[in-house]
C-alpha positions in Angstrom: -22.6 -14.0 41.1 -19.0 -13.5 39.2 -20.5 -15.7 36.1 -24.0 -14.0 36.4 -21.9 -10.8 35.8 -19.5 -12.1 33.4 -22.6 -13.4 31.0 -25.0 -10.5 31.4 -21.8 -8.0 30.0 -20.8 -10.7 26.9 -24.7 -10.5 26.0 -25.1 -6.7 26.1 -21.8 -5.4 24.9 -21.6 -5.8 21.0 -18.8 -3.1 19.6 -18.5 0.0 22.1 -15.5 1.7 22.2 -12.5 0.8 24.3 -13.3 3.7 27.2 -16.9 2.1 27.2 -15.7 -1.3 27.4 -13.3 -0.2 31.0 -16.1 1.8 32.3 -18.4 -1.6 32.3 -15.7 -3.7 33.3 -15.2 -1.2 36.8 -19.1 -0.6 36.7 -19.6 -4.6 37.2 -16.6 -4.8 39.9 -18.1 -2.4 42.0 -21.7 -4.1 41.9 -19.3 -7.9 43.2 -17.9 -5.4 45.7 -21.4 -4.2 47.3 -22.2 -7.8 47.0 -19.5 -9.0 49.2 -20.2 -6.3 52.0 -23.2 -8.1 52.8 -21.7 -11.9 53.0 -19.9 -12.9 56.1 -16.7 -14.5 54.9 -14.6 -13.4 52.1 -15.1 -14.7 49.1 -11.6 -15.6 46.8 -12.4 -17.8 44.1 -12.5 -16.9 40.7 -15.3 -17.7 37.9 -14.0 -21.1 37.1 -13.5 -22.1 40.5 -17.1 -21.2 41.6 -19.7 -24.3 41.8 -21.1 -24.3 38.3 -25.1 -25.8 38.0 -24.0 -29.0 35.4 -24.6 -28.9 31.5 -26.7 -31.6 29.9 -24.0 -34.2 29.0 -25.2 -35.3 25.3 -25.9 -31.4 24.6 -22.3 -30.4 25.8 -21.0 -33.6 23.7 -22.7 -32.5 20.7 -21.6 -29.1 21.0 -18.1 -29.9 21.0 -18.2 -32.8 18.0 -19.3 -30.2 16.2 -16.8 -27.5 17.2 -14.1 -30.4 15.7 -15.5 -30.2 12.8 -14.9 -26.3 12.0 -11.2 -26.4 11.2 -11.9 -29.5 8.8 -14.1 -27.5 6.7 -12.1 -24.0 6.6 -8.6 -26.3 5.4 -11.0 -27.6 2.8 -12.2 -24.0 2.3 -15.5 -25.2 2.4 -16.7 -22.0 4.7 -20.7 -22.3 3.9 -20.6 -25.6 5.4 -18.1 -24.2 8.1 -20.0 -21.1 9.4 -23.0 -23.4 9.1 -21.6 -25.8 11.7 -19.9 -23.1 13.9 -23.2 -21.4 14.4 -25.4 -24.3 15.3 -22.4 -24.9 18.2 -22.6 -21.7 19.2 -26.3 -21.6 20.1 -25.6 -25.3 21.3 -22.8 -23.7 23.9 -25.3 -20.2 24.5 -28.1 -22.3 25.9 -25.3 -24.3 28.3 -24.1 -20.9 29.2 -20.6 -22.4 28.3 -18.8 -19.2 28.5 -15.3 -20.8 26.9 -17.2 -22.5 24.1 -18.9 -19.1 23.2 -15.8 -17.3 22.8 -14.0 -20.0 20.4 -17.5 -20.6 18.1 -16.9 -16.4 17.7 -13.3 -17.0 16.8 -13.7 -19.4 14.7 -16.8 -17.4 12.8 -14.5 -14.3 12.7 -11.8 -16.6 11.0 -14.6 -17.7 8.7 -15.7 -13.9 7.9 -11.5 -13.0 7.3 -11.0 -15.8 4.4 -14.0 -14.6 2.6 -12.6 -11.1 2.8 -16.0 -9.7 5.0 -13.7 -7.7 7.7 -16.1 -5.5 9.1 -17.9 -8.4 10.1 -14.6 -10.2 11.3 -13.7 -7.3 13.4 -17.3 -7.2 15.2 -16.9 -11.3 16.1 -13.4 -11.1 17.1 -14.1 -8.0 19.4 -17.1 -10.5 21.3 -14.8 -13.4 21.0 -12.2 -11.1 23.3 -15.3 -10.1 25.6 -15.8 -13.8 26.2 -12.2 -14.8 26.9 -11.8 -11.8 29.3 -14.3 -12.7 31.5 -12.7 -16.1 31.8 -9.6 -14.4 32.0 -8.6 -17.1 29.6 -5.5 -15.0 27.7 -4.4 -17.9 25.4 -7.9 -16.8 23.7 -7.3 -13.2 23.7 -3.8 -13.6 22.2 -5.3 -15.7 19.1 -8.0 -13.2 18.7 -5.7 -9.8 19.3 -3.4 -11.2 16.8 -6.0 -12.1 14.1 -7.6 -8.1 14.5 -4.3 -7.2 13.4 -4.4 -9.3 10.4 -7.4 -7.5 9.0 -5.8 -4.0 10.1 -3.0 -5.4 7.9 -5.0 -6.3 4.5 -6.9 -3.2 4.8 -3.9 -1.0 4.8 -4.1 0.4 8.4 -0.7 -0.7 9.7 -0.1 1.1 13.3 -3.7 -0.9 14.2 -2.2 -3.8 12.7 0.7 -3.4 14.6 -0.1 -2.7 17.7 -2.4 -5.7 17.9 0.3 -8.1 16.9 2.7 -6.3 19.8 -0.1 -7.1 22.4 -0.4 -10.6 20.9 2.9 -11.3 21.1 3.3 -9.5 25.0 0.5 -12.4 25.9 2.1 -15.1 24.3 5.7 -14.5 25.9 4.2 -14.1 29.3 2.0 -17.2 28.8 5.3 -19.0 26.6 3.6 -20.0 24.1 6.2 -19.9 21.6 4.3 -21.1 17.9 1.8 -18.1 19.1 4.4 -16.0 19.6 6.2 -17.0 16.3 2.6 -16.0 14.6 2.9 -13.1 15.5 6.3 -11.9 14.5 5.6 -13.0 11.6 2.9 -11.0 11.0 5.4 -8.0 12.6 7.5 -8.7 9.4 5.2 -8.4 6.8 4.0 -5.0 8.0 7.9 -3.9 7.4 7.6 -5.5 4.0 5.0 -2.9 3.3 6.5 -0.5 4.5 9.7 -1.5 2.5 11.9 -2.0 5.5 13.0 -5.1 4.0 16.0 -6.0 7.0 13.6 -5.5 9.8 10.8 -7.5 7.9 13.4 -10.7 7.0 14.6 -10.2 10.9 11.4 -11.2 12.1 10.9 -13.8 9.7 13.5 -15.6 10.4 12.9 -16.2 13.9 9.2 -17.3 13.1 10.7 -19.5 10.5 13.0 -21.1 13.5 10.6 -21.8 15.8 8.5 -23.5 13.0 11.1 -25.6 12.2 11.5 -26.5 15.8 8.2 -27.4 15.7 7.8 -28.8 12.8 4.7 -27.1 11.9 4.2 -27.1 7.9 1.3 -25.1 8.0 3.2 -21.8 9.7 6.7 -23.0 7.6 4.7 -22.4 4.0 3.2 -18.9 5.4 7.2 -17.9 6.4 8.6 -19.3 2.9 6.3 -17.2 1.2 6.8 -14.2 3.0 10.9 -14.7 3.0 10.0 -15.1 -1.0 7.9 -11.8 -1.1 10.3 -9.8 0.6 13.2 -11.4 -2.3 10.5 -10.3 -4.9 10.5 -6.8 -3.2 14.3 -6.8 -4.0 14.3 -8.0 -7.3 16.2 -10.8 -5.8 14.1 -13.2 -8.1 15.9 -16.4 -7.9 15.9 -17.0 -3.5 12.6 -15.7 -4.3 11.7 -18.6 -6.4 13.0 -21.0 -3.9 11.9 -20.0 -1.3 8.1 -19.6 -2.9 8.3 -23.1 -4.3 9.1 -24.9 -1.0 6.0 -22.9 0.5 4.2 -24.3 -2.1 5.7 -28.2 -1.7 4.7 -27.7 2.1 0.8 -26.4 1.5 0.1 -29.0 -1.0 1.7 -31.5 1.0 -1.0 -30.8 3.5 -3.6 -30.1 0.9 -3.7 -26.4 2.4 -6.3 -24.6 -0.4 -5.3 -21.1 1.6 -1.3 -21.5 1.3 -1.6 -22.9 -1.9 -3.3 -19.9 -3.5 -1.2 -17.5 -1.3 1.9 -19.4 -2.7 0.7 -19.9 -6.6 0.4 -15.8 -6.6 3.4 -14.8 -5.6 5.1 -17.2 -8.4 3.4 -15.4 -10.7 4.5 -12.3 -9.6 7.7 -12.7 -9.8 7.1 -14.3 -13.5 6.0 -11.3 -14.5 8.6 -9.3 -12.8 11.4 -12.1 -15.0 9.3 -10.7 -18.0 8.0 -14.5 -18.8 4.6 -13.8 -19.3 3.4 -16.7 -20.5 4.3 -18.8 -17.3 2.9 -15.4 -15.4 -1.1 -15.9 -16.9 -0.5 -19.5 -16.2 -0.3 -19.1 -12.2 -2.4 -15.8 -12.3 -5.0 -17.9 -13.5 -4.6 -20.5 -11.0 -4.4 -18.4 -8.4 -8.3 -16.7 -9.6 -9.7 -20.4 -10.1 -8.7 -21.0 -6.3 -9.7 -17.7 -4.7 -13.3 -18.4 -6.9 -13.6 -22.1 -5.2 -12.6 -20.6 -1.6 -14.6 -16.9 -2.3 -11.5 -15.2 -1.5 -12.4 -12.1 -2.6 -9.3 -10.2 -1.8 -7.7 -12.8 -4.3 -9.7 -12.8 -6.9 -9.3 -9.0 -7.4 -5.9 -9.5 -6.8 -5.4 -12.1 -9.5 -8.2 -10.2 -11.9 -6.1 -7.1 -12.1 -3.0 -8.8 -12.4 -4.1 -11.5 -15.3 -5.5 -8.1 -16.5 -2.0 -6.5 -16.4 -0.5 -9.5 -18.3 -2.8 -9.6 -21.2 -2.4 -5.8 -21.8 1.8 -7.0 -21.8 0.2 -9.7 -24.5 -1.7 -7.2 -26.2 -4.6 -8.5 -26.1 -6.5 -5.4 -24.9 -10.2 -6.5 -24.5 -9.1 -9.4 -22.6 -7.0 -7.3 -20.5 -9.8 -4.6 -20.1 -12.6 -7.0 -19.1 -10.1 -8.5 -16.0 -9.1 -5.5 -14.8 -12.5 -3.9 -14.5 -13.9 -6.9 -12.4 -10.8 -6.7 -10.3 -11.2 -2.8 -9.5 -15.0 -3.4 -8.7 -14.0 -5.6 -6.2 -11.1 -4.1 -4.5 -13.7 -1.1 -4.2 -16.2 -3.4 -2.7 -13.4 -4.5 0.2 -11.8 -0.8 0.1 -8.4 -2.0 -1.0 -6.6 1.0 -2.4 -3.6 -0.8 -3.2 -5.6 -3.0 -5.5 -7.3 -0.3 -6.7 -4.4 2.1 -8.0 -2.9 -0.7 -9.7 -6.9 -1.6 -11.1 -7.1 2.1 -12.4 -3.6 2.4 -13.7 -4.0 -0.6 -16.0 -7.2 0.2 -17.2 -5.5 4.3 -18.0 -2.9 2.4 -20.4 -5.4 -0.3 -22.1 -8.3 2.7 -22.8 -5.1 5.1 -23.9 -3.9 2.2 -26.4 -7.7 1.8 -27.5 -8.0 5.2 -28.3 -10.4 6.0 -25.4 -8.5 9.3 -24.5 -11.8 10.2 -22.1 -12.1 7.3 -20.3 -8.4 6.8 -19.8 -8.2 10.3 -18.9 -11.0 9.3 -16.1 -9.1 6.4 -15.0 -5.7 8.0 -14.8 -7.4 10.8 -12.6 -8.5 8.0 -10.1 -5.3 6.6 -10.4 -3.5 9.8 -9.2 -5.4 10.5 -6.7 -5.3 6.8 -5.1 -1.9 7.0 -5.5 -1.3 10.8 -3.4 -3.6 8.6 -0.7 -1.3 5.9 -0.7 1.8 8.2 -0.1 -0.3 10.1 2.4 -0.6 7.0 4.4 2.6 5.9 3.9 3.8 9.1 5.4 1.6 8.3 8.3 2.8 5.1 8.9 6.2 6.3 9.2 5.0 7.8 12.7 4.5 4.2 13.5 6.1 4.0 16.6 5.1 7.1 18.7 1.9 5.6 18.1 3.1 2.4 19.5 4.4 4.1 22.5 1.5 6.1 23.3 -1.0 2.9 22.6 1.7 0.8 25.1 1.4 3.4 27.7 -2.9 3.2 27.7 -2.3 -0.5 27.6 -0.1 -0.4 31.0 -2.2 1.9 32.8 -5.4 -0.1 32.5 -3.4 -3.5 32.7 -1.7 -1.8 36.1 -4.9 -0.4 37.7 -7.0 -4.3 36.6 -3.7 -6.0 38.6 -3.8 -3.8 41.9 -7.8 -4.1 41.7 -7.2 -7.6 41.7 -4.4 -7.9 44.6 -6.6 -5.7 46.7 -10.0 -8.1 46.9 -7.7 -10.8 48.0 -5.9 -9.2 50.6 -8.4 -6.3 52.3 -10.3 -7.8 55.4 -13.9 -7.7 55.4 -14.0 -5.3 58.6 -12.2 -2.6 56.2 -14.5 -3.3 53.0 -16.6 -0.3 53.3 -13.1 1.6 52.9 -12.0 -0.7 50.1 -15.5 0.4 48.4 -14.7 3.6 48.5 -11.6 3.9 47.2 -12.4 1.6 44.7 -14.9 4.2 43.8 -12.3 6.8 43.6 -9.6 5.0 41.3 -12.2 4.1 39.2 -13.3 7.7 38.5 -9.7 8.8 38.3 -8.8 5.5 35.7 -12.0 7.2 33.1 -10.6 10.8 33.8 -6.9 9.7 32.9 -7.8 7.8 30.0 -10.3 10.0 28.6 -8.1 12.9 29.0 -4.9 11.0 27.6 -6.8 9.5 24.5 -8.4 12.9 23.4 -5.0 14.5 23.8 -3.2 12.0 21.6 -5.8 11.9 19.2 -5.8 15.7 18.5 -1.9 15.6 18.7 -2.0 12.8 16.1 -5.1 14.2 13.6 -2.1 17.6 14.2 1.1 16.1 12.7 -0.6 14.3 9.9 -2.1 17.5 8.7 1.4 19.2 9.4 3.3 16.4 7.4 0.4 16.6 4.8 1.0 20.0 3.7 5.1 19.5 4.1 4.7 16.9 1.5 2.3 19.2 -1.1 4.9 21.8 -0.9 7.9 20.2 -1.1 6.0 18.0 -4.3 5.4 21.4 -5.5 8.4 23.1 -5.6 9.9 20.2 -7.0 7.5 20.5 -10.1 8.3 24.2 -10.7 12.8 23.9 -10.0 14.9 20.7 -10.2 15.8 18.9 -6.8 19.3 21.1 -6.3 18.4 24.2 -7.2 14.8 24.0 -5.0 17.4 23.2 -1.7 19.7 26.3 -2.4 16.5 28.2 -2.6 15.3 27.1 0.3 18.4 27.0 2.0 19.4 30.4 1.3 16.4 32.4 -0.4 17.9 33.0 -3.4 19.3 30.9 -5.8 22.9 32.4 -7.6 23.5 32.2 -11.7 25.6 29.6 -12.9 27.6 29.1 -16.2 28.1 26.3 -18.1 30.5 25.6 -20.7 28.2 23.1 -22.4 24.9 22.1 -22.2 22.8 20.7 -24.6 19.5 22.5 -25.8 16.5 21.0 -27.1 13.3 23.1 -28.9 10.0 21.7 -30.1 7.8 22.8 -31.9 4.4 21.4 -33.7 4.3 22.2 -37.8 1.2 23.5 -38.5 -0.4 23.9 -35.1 -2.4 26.9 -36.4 -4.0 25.0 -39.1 -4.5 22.2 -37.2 -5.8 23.5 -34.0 -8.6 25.4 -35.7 -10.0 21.8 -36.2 -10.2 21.4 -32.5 -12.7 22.5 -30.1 -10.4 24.8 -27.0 -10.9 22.0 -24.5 -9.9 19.1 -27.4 -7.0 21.3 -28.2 -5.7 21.5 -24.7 -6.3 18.0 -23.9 -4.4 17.0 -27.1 -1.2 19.5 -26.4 -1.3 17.8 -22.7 -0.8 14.5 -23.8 1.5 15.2 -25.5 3.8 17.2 -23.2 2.8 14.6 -20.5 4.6 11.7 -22.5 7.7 14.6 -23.4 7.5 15.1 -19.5 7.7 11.4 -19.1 10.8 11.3 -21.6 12.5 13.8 -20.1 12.9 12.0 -16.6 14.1 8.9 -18.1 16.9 10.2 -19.7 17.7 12.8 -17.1 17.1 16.0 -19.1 15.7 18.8 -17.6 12.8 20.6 -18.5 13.2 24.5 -18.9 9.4 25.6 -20.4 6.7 25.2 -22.4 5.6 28.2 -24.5 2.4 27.9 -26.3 3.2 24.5 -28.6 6.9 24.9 -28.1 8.5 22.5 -25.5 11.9 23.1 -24.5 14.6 21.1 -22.5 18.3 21.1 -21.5 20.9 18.2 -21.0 23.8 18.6 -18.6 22.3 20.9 -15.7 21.8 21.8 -13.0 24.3 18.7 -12.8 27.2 18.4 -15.3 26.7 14.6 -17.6 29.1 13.6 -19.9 26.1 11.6 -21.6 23.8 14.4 -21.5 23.8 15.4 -25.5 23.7 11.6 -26.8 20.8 11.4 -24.0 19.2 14.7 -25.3 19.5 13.2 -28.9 17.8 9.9 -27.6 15.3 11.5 -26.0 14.2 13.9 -28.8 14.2 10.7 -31.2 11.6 8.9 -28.6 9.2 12.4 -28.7 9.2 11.9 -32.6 8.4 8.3 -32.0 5.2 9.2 -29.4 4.2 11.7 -31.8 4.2 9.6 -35.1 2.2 6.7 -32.6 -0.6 9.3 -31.3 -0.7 10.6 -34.9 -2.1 7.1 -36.1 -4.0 6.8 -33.2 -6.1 10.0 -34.0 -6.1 9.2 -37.8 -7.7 6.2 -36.5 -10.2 7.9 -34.5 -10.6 10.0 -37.7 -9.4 13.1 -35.2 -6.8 15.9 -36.6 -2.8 15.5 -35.4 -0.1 16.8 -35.3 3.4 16.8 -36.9 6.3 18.0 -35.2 10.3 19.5 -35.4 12.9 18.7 -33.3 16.2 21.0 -33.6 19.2 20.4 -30.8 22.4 22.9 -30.2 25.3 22.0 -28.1 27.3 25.0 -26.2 27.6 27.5 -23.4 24.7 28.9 -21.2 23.7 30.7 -18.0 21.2 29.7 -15.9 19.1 30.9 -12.7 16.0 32.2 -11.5 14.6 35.7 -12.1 12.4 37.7 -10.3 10.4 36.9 -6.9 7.2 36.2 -7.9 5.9 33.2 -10.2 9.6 32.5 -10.3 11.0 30.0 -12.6 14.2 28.0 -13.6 15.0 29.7 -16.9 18.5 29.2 -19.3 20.4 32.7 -21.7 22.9 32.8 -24.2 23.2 32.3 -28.2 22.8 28.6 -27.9 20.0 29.1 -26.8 18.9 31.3 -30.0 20.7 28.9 -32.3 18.9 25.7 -31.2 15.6 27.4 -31.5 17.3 28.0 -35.5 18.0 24.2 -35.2 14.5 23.3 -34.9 12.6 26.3 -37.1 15.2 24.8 -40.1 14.6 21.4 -39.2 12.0 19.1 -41.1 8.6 17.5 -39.3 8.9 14.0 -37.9 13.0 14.4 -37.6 15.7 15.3 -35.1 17.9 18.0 -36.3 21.1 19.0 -34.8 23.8 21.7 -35.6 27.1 21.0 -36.7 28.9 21.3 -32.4 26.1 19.1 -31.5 27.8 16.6 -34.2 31.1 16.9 -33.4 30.8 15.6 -29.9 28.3 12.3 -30.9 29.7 11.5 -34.4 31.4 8.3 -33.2 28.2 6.9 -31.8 28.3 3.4 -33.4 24.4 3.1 -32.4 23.4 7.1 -34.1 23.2 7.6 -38.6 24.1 11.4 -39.5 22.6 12.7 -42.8 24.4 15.9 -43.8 22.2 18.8 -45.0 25.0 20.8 -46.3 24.9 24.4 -44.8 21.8 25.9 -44.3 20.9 30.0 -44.1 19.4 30.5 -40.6 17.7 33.7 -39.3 20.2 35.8 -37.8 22.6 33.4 -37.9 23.8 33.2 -41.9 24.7 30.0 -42.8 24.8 26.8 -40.5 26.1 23.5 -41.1 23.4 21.0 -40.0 22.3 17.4 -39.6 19.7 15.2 -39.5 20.1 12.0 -36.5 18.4 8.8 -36.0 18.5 5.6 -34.6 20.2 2.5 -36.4 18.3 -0.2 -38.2 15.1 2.3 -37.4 
């Protein structure tokens, strides 16, 4: 009756949810319960033990040769031929009612469905492959297939699911010692925390996998470790254990012609090729790596290795090539919902269409590529509430695997004269199990759905104010509500300003004009950050920056200098860019003053971070007197850069400035430029 039970729920339940799944599971108990009432004896033995009617001995026979055969073809990554096989054992094993055989044929198909990247699919055949096992109660089977769920949670970015499966996998294994299983899945525990960038905790768990594999001498499991060890190296720009330890995963997968290691392996060298800036050696394994994912239709790799070999050729300049990859890698990330992939896909294709002279199309991409980018961080930020979500999935977990124990002590021990009374409060716990659980999992759904849309709109405001005020001066602000003035002895201003823009803009359309001035103050955005400069304002065409606050720098002016001779270099590249694309452009003056200001914030509405004082007034001379295309600085600014060996000073002589009468100036550039 137990195995009439145990087959009639594997052949109904497909993928209900977890709540439906206990409900059946107590819904067929009760029914053996009412069963036993009417026997005379009590009944103790479990499916296995139960006389079983005998399978058809060639059938059976057949049905495992064939079962053999799976793991051949997947190491060969022939998975046509292997799915073929593991279907026509399944039905072999279906018609024999061979409950075990079921549930490894849907393992093994799930595995099948996982290489070629088909995860949905995976998922659903991995979820009957549990149903089967469970009903066997055969938990070495449960373990394999818990721990490969949270493989898939893993590539598609969903890491407390991913997680949490590998914890329960790894709870199984320790009770049931199986130590390589175990190993597996700490493993799979550290590369989570490599994507999470908690690089200790992820080589913690590595290493221990990486002992027991050695133990076991298991080369298979020891080129998986190596090139995770290697990936978290890479993560750390720590490029040459990196190498090592990626090349001895490789020596071990091709030593045991392992297709899957091999590509996983020949990826991450070129990775970390292109992180060493050698390129050329870079295409080389990026290209092996796509002509193995195409022979084993791993489509996660192939976009992978597209985008990448896309990334590289843009590096090589060789833009078409480098478009064509990258757009075939981003349609298939899409496909598999990678967003990872797909960032990295849309950011690629941003800089190749912006170096074309598509300014729409990369203006398109690098739209996508923002907003994959805030829901990465969003998810991040999710992730980091990793383990109250353990916690609370741990605590479900016990109270269903508590209440399935004392169920089971119970039938073994409760006489048959007190059955009807065993029935009944059978009955009872059952109800109260659903009422707990249901009640538990809506409440720490809604509290979860609560702090992500908390931690959501912490994180818009704080990016926010941290656009409008720099980092220090946002913190008093919100420390205190105000923020207090500050002087400072010497600061270094810098104006912009376009030559012309009158005359030029009138060539423009409004929404052309706009788009042009916000390319360009992007890239002067983009400047600013690298050389630590803050930005004050932007009025109309006029940009304008400060070096040495909120945070004295001794290098601020040469830095300010620098970084005002890299605008004049963006602007004389996007002016032949636009000549090119026969489209009017501008020329521009930089001037640059050195000397005391005040600083603060006025006002309590629209409030911004502004500077005051006459060097203020006198760098805004510096750049009105100054000439298009060149840096012009006043005769303070000079004195505290004139020994920079790597900076040429042309004298202008002194110059009459508005306001200011005469003013000893200087144009500055870059040696041997």
């Amino acid at each position: 009756m137990k195995k009439q039970f145990a087959l009639i729920f594997l052949r109904h339940k497909q993928s209900k949810g977890k709540y439906l799944h206990i409900a059946l599971l107590l819904f067929f108990s009760l029914c053996y319960f009412f069963a036993l009432s009417e026997n005379k004896s009590v009944r103790t033995k479990v499916i296995l033990q139960e006389p079983q009617k005998q399978p058809v001995p060639s059938l059976k026979k057949t049905a495992d040769s064939l079962f053999n055969q799976i793991n051949l073809h997947i190491q060969k990554g022939a998975f046509a031929k292997a799915e073929l096989v593991a279907q026509s054992s399944l039905q072999m094993y279906r018609s024999l009612d061979e409950i075990p055989g079921i549930g490894n044929c849907l393992n093994k198909i799930a595995t099948i469905s996982y290489y070629i990247a088909d995860y949905p699919r995976a998922l659903t055949y991995y979820d009957q492959s549990i149903d089967a096992y469970e009903c066997i109660d055969f938990q070495k089977g449960v373990a394999s297939s818990v721990n490969n769920k949270g493989a898939i949670y893993y590539h598609l970015g969903n890491y407390p699911e991913a997680l949490a499966h590998y914890k329960k996998a790894v709870i199984i294994n320790e009770t049931l010692g199986a130590i390589k299983q175990k190993a597996s899945a700490l493993q799979n525990i550290g590369g989570i925390y490599l994507e999470l960038e908690e690089y200790t905790q992820a080589m913690n768990y590595l290493k221990i996998a990486k002992k027991t594999y050695e133990s076991l001498d298991n080369k298979k499991t020891l080129s998986q470790v190596n090139n995770g060890i290697g990936g978290i190296y890479l993560k750390q720009e720590k490029y040459k254990k990196a190498l090592a330890f990626v090349n001895k995963g490789l020596q071990l997968a091709k030593t045991i012609e392992d297709k899957q290691r091999i590509l996983e392996s020949t990826y991450i060298l070129g990775a970390i090729k292109e992180a060493t800036h050698q390129t050329t050696e870079a295409l080389h394994h990026y290209k092996n790596t796509l002509q193995l994912a195409n022979q084993l239709d791993n489509k996660r790799y192939k976009s992978l290795s597209l985008i990448a070999l896309g990334e590289v050729y843009y590096q090589l300049d060789d833009l078409k090539m480098g478009r064509s990859h990258c757009k075939q890698g981003l349609k298939i990330s899409e496909e598999l919902n990678i967003i990872s992939a797909q960032e990295e896909g849309c950011a690629c294709l941003y800089q190749i269409n912006k170096s074309l002279g598509n300014t729409k199309t990369a203006l398109l991409y690098y739209e996508q590529s923002v907003g994959l980018s805030d829901s990465l961080q969003t998810r991040k930020t999710a992730n980091q509430m990793l383990h109250m979500e353990f916690e609370k999935e741990q605590l479900l977990d016990s109270i269903y695997h508590s209440e399935k124990e004392r169920r089971v002590k119970e039938r073994h021990k409760v006489a048959i004269e007190k059955k009807e009374r065993q029935r009944n409060l059978l009955i009872i716990s059952a109800c109260f199990i659903i009422v707990i659980a249901g009640t538990l999992w809506s409440r720490l759904k809604f509290t979860k759905k609560s702090k992500a849309k908390l931690q959501l709109e912490k994180d818009r405001s704080e990016h926010l104010l941290l656009n409008i005020l720099p980092e220090e001066i946002a913190e008093e602000l919100k420390t205190k509500g105000y923020v207090d003035a500050q002087d400072f002895e010497t600061a270094s201003i810098l104006f912009t300003d376009f030559k012309s823009f009158t005359e030029t803009a009138s060539k423009l359309s409004p929404q052309e004009l706009v788009e042009e001035i916000n390319v360009c103050f992007k890239a002067f955005d983009a400047i600013m950050e690298t050389y630590h400069i803050e930005k004050i304002k932007t009025i109309g065409d006029a940009y304008m920056a400060a070096g040495g606050l909120p945070k004295p720098d001794a290098h601020a002016v040469k830095n300010t200098i620098l970084a005002a001779l890299e605008m004049q270099s963006f602007i004389r590249k996007r002016k032949k860019e636009n000549t090119l694309a026969h489209k009017p452009a501008f020329d521009m003056r930089v001037g640059i003053h050195v000397g005391p200001i005040v600083a603060g914030i006025v006002g309590v509405k629209k409030f911004q971070y502004d500077i005051w004082g006459d060097t203020v007034n006198t760098a805004s001379r510096m750049e009105s007197n100054g000439e298009a295309g060149k840096v012009n600085i006043s005769q303070d600014t000079y004195n505290v850069v004139q020994n920079e060996a790597d900076l040429v000073f042309e004298y202008r002589g002194k110059i009459d400035a508005k306001g200011k009468g005469a003013l000893a100036m200087y144009f500055v550039s870059k040696k041997n430029t």
